[in-house]
Structures are given as structure tokens and as C-alpha cells.
PyMOL Python script that loads the backbone (N, CA, C, O; Angstrom):
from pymol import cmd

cmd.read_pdbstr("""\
ATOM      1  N   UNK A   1     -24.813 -31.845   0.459  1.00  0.00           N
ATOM      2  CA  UNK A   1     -24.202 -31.589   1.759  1.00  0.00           C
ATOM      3  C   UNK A   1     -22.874 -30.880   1.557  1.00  0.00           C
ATOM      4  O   UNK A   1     -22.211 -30.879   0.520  1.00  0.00           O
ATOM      5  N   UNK A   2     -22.512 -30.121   2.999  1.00  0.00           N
ATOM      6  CA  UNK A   2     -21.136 -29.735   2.758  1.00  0.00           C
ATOM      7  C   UNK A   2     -19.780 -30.334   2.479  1.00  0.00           C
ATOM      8  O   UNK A   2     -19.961 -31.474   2.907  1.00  0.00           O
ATOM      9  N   UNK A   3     -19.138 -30.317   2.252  1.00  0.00           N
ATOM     10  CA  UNK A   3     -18.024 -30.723   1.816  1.00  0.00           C
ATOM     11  C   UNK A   3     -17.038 -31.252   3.601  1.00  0.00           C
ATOM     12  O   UNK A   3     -16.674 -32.356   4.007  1.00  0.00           O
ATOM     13  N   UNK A   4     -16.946 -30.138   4.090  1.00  0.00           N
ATOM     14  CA  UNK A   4     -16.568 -30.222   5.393  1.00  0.00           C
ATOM     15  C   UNK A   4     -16.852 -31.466   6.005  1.00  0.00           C
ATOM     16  O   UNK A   4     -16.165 -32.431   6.339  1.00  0.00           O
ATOM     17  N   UNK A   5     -18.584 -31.054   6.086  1.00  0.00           N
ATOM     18  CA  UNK A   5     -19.541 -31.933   7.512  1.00  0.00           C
ATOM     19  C   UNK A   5     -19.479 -33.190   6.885  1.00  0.00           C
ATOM     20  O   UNK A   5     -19.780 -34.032   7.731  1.00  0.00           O
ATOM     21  N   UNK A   6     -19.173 -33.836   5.550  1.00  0.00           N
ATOM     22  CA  UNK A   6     -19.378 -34.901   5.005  1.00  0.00           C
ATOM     23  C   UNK A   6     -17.863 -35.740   5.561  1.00  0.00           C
ATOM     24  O   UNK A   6     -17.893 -36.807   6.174  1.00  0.00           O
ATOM     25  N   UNK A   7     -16.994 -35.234   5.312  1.00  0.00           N
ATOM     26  CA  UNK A   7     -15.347 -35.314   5.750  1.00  0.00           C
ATOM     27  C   UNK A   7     -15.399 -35.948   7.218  1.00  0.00           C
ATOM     28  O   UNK A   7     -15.345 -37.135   7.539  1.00  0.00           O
ATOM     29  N   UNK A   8     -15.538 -34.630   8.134  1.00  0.00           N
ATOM     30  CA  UNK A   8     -15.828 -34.794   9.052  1.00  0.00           C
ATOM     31  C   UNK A   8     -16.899 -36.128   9.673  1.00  0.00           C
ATOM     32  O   UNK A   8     -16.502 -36.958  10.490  1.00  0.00           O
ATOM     33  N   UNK A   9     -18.106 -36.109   9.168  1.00  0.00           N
ATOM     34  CA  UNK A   9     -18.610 -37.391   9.321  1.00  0.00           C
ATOM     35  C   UNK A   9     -17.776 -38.650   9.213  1.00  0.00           C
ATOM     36  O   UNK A   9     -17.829 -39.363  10.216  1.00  0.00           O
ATOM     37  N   UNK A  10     -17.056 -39.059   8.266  1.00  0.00           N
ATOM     38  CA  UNK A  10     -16.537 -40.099   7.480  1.00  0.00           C
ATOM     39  C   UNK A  10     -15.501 -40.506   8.705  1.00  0.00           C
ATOM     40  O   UNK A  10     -15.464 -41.653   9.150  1.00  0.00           O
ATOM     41  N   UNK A  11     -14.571 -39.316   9.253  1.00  0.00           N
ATOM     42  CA  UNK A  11     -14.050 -39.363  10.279  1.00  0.00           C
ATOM     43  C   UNK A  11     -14.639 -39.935  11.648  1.00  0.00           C
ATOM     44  O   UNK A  11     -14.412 -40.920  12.350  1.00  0.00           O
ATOM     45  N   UNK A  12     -15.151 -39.288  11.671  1.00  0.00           N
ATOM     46  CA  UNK A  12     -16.246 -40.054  13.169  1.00  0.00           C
ATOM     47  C   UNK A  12     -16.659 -41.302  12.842  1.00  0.00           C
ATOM     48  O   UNK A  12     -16.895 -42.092  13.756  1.00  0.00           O
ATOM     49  N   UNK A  13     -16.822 -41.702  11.458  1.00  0.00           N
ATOM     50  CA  UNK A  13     -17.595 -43.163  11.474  1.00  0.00           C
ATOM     51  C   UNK A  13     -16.313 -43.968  11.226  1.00  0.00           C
ATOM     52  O   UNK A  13     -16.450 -45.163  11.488  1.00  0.00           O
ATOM     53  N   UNK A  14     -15.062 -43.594  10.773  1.00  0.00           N
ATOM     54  CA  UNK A  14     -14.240 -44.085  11.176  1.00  0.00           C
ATOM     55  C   UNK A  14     -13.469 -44.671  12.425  1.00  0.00           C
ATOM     56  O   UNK A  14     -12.975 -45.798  12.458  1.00  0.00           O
ATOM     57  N   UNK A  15     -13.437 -43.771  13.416  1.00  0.00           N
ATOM     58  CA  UNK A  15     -13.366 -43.714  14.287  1.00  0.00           C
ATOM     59  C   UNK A  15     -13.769 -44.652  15.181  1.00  0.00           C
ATOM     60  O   UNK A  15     -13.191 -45.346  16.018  1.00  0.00           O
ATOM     61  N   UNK A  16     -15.357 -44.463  14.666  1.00  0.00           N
ATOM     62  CA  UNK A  16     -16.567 -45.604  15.717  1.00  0.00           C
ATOM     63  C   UNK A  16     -15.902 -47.157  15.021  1.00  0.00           C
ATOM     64  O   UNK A  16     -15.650 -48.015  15.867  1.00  0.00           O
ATOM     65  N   UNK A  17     -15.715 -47.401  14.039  1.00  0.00           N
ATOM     66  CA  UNK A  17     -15.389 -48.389  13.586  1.00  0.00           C
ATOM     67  C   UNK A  17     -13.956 -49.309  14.190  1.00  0.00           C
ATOM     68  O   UNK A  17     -13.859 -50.413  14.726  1.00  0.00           O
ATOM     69  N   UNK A  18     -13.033 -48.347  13.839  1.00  0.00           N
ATOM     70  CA  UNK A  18     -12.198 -48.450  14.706  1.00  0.00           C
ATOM     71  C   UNK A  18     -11.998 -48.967  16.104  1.00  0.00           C
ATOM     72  O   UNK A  18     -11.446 -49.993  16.503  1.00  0.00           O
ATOM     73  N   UNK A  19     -12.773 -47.684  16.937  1.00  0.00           N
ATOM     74  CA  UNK A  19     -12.965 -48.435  18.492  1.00  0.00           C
ATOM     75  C   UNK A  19     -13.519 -49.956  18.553  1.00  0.00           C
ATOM     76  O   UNK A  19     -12.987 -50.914  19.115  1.00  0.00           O
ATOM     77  N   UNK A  20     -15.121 -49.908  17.587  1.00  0.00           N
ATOM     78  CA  UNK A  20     -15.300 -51.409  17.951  1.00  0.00           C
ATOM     79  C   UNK A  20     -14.582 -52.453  17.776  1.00  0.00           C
ATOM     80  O   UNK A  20     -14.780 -53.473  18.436  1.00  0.00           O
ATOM     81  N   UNK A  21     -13.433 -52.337  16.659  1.00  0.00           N
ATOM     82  CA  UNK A  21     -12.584 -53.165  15.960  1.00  0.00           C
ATOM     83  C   UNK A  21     -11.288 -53.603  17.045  1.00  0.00           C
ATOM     84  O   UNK A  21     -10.699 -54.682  16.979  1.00  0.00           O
ATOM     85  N   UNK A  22     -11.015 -52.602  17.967  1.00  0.00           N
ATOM     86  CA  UNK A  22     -10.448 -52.526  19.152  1.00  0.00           C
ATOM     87  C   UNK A  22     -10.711 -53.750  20.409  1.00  0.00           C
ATOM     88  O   UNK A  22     -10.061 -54.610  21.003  1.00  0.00           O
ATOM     89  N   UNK A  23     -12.237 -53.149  20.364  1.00  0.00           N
ATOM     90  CA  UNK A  23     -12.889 -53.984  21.128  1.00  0.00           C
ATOM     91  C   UNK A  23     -12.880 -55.521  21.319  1.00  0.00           C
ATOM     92  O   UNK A  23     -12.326 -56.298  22.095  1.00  0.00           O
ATOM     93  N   UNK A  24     -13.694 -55.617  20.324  1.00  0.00           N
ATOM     94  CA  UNK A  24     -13.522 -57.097  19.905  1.00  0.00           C
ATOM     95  C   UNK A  24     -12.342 -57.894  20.012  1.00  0.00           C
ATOM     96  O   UNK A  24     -12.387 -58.997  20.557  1.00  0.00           O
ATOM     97  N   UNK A  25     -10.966 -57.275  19.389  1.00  0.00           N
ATOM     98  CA  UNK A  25      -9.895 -57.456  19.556  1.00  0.00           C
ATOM     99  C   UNK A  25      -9.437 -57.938  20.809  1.00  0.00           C
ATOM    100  O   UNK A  25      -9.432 -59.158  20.977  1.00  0.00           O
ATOM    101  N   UNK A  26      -8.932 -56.959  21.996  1.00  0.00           N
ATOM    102  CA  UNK A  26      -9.119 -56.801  23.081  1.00  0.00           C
ATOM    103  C   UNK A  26     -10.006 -57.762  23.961  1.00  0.00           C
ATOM    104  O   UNK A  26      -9.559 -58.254  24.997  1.00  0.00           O
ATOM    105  N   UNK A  27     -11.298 -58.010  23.499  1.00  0.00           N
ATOM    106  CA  UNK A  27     -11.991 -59.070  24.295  1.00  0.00           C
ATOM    107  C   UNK A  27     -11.868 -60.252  23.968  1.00  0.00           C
ATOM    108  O   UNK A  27     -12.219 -61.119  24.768  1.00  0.00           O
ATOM    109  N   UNK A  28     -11.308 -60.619  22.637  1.00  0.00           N
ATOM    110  CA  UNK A  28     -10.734 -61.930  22.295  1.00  0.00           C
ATOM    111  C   UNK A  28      -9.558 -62.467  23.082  1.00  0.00           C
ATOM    112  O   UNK A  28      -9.499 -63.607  23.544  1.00  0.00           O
ATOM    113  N   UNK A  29      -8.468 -61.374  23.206  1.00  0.00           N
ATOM    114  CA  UNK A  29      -7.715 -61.267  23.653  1.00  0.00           C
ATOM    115  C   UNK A  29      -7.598 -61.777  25.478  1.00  0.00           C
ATOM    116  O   UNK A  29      -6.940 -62.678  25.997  1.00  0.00           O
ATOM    117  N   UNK A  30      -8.426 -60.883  26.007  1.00  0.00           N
ATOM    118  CA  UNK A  30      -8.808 -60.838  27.647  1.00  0.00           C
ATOM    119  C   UNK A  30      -9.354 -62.686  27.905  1.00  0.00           C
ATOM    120  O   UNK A  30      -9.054 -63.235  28.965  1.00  0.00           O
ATOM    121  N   UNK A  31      -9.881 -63.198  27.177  1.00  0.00           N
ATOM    122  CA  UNK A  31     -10.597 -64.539  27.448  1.00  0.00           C
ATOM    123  C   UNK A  31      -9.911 -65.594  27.917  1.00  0.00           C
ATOM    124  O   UNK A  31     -10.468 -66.430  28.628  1.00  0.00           O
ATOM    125  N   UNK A  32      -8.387 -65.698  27.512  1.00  0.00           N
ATOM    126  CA  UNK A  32      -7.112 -66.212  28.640  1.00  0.00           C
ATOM    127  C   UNK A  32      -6.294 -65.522  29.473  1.00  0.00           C
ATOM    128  O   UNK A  32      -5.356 -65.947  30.148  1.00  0.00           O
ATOM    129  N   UNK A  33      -6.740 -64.387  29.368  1.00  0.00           N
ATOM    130  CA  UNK A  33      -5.852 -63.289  30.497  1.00  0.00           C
ATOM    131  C   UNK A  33      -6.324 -63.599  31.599  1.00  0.00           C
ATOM    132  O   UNK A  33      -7.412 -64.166  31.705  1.00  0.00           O
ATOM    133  N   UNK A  34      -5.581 -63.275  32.591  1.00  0.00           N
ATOM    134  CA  UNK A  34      -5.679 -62.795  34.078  1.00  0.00           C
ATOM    135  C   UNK A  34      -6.298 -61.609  34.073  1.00  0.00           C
ATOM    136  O   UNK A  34      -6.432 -60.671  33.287  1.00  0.00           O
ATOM    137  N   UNK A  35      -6.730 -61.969  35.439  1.00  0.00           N
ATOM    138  CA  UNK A  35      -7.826 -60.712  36.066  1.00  0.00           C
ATOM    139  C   UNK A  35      -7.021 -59.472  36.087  1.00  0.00           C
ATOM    140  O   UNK A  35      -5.823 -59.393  36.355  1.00  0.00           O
ATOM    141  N   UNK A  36      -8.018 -58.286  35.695  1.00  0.00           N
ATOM    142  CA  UNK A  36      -7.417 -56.891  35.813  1.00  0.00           C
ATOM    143  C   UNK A  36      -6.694 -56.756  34.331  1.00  0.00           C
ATOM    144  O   UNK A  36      -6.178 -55.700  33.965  1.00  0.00           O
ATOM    145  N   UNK A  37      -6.718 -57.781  33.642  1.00  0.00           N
ATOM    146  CA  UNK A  37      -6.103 -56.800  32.063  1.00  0.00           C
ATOM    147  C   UNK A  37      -7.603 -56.331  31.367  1.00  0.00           C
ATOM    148  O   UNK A  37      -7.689 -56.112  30.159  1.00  0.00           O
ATOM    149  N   UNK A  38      -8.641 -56.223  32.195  1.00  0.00           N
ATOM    150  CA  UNK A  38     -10.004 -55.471  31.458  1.00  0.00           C
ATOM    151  C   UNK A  38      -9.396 -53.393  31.139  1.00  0.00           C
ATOM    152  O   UNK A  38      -9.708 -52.592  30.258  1.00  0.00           O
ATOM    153  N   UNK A  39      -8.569 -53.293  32.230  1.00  0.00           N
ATOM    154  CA  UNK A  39      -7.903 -51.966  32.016  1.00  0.00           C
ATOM    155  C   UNK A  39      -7.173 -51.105  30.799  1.00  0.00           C
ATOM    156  O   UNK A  39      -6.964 -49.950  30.429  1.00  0.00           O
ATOM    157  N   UNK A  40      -6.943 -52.450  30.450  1.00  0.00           N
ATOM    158  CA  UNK A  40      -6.336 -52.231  29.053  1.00  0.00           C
ATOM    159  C   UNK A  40      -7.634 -52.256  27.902  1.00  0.00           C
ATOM    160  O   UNK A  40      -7.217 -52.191  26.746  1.00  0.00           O
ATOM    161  N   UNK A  41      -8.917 -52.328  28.016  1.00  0.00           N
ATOM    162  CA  UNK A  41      -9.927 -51.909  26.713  1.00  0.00           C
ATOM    163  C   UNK A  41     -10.296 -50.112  27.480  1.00  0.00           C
ATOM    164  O   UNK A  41     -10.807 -49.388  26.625  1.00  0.00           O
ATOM    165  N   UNK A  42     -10.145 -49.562  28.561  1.00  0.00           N
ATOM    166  CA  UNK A  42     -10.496 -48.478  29.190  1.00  0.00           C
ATOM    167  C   UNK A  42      -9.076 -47.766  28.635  1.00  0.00           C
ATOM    168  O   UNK A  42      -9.193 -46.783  27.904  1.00  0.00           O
ATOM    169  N   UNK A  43      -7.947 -48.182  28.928  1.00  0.00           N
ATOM    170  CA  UNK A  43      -6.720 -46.903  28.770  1.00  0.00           C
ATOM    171  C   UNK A  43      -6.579 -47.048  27.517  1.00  0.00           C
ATOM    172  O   UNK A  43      -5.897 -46.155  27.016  1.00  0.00           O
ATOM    173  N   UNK A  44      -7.020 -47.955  26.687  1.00  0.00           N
ATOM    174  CA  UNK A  44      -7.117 -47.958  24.779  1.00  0.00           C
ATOM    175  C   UNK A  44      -7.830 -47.014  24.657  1.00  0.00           C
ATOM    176  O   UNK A  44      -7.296 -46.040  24.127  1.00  0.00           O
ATOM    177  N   UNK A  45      -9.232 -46.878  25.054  1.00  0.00           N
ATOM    178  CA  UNK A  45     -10.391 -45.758  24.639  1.00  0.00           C
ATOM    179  C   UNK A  45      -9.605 -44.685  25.253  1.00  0.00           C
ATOM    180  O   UNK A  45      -9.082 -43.852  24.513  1.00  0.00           O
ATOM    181  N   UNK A  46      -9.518 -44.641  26.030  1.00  0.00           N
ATOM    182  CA  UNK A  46      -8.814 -43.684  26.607  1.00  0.00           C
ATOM    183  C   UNK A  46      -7.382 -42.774  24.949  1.00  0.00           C
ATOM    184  O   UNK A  46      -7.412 -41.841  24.147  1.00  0.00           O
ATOM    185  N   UNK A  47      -6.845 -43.403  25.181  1.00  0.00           N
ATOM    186  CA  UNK A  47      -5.936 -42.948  24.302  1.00  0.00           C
ATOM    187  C   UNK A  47      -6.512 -42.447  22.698  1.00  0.00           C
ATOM    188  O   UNK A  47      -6.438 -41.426  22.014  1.00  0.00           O
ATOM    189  N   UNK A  48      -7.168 -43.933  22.560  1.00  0.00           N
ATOM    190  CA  UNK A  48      -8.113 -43.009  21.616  1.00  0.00           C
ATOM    191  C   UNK A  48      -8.626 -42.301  20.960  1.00  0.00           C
ATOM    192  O   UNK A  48      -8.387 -41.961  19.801  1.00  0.00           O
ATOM    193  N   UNK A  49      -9.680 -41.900  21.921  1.00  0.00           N
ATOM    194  CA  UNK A  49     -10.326 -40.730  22.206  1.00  0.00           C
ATOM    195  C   UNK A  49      -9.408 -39.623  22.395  1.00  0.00           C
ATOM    196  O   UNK A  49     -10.103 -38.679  22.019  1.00  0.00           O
ATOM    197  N   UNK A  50      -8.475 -39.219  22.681  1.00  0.00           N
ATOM    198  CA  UNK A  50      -7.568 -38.193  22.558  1.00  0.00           C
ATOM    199  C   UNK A  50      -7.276 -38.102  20.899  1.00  0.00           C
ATOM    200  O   UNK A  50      -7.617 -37.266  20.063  1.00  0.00           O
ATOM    201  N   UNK A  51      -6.507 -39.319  20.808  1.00  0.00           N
ATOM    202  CA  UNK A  51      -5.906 -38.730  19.447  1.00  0.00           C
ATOM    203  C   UNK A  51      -7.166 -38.618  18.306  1.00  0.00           C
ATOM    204  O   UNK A  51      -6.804 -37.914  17.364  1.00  0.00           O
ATOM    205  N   UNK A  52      -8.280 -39.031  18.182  1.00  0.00           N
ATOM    206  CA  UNK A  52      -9.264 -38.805  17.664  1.00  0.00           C
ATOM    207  C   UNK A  52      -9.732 -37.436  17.641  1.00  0.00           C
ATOM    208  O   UNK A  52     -10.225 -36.902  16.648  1.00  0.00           O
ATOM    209  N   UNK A  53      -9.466 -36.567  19.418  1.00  0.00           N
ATOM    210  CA  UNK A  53     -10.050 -35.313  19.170  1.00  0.00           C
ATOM    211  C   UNK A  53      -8.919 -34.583  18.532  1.00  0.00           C
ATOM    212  O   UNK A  53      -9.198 -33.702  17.717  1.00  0.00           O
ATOM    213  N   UNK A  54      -7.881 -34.804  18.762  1.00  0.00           N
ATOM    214  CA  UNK A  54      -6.610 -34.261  17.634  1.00  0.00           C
ATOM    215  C   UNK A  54      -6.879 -34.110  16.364  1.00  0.00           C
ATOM    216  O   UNK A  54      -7.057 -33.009  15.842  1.00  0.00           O
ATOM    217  N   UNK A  55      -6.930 -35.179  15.779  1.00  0.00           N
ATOM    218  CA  UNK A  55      -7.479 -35.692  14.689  1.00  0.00           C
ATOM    219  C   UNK A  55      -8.667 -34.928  14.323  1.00  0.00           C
ATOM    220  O   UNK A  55      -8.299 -34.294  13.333  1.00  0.00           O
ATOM    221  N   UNK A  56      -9.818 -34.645  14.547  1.00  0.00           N
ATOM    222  CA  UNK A  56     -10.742 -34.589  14.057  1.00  0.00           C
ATOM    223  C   UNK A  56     -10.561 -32.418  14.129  1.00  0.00           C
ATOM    224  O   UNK A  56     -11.039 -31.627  13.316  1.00  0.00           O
ATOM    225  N   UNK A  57      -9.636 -32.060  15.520  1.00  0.00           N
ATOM    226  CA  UNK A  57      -9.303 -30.422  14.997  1.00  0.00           C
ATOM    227  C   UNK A  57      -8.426 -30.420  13.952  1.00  0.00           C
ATOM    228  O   UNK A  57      -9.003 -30.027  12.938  1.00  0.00           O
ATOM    229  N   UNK A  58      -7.268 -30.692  13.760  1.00  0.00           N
ATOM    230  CA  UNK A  58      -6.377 -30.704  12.643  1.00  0.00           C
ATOM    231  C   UNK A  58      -7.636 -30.655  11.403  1.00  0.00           C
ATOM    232  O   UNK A  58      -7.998 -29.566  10.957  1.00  0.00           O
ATOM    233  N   UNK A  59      -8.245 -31.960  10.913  1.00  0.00           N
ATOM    234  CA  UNK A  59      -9.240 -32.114   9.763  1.00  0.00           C
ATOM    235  C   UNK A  59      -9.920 -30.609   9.706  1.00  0.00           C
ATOM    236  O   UNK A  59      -9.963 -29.929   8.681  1.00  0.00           O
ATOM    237  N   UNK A  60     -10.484 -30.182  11.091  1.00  0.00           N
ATOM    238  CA  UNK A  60     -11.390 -29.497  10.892  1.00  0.00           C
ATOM    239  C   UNK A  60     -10.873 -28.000  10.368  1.00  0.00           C
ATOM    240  O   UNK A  60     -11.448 -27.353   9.492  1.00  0.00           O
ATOM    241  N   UNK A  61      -9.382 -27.478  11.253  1.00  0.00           N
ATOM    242  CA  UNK A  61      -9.194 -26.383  11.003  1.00  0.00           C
ATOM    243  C   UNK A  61      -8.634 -26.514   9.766  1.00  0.00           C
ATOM    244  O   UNK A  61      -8.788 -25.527   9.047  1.00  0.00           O
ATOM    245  N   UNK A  62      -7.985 -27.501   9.262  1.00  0.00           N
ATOM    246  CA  UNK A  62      -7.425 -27.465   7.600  1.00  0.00           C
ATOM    247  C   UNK A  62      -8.164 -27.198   6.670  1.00  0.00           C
ATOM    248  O   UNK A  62      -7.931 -26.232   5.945  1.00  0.00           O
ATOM    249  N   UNK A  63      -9.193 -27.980   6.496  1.00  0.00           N
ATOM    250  CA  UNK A  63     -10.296 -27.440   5.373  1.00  0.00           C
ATOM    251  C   UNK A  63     -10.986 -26.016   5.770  1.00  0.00           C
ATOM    252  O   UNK A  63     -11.210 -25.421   6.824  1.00  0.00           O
ATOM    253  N   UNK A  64     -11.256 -25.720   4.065  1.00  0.00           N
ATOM    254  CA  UNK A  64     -11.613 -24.685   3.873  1.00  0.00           C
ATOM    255  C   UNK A  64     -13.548 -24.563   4.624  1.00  0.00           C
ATOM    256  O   UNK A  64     -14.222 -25.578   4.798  1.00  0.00           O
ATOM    257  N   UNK A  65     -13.867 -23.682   4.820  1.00  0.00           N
ATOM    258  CA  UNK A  65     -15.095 -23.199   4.993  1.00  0.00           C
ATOM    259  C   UNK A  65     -15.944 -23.280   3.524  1.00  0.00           C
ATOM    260  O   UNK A  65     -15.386 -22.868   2.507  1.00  0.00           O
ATOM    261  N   UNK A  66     -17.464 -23.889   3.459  1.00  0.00           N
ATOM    262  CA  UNK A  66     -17.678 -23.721   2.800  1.00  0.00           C
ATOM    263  C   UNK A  66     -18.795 -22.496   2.467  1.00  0.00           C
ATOM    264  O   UNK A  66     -19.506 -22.022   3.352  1.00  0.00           O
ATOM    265  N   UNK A  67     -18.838 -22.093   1.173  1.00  0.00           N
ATOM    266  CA  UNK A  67     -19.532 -20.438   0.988  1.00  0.00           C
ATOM    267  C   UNK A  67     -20.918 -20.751   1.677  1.00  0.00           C
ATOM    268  O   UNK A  67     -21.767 -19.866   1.785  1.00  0.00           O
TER     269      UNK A  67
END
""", "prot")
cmd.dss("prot")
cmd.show_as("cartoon", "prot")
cmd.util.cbc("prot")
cmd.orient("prot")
């Protein structure tokens, strides 16, 4: 495989890992909260997901192309 798409993968499965790790977190968390802190697992992904797509152009435009 390419060098790139392998990178890149590793990233995304990072990523996914991450969020769920979030999750869980977050829903441990929510189980003595008051109603309406469910907003806070949505504006997490939320944020996220941004810096992830940051993340994943930076990775992408830095490396080289492969032949």
C-alpha cells in the first residue's frame, strides 16, 4: 500500500477511536447530570470533527505524493 493512504488511514482510525473514547466518557459523565448537558456529547463532535478535518488536510498536503 501507499505510504500516504496508510498514514492517512491510521489517522481516521484514530480519530474514530478517539470520538468513541469521548463518548463513553461523556455518557459516564451525563448519568448524574441534569437534563440538557446531552449537548455537550453533540458540540464535542462537533468540535471534533473540525479539528480532525484540519488535521487530516495539514497530514494530507504535507506528505509527499507517492510515484
Amino acid at each position: 500500500m501507499k505510504r500516504k493512504k496508510i498514514i492517512i488511514g491510521f489517522t481516521i482510525l484514530g480519530f474514530i477511536i478517539l470520538q468513541f473514547v469521548f463518548y463513553r466518557l461523556i455518557g459516564i459523565w451525563e448519568e448524574g447530570a441534569k437534563h440538557g448537558f446531552s449537548q455537550v456529547t453533540f458540540i464535542l463532535g462537533v468540535v471534533l470533527g473540525v479539528a480532525y478535518a484540519y488535521l487530516a488536510y495539514i497530514v494530507d498536503t504535507r506528505l509527499p505524493d507517492d510515484p
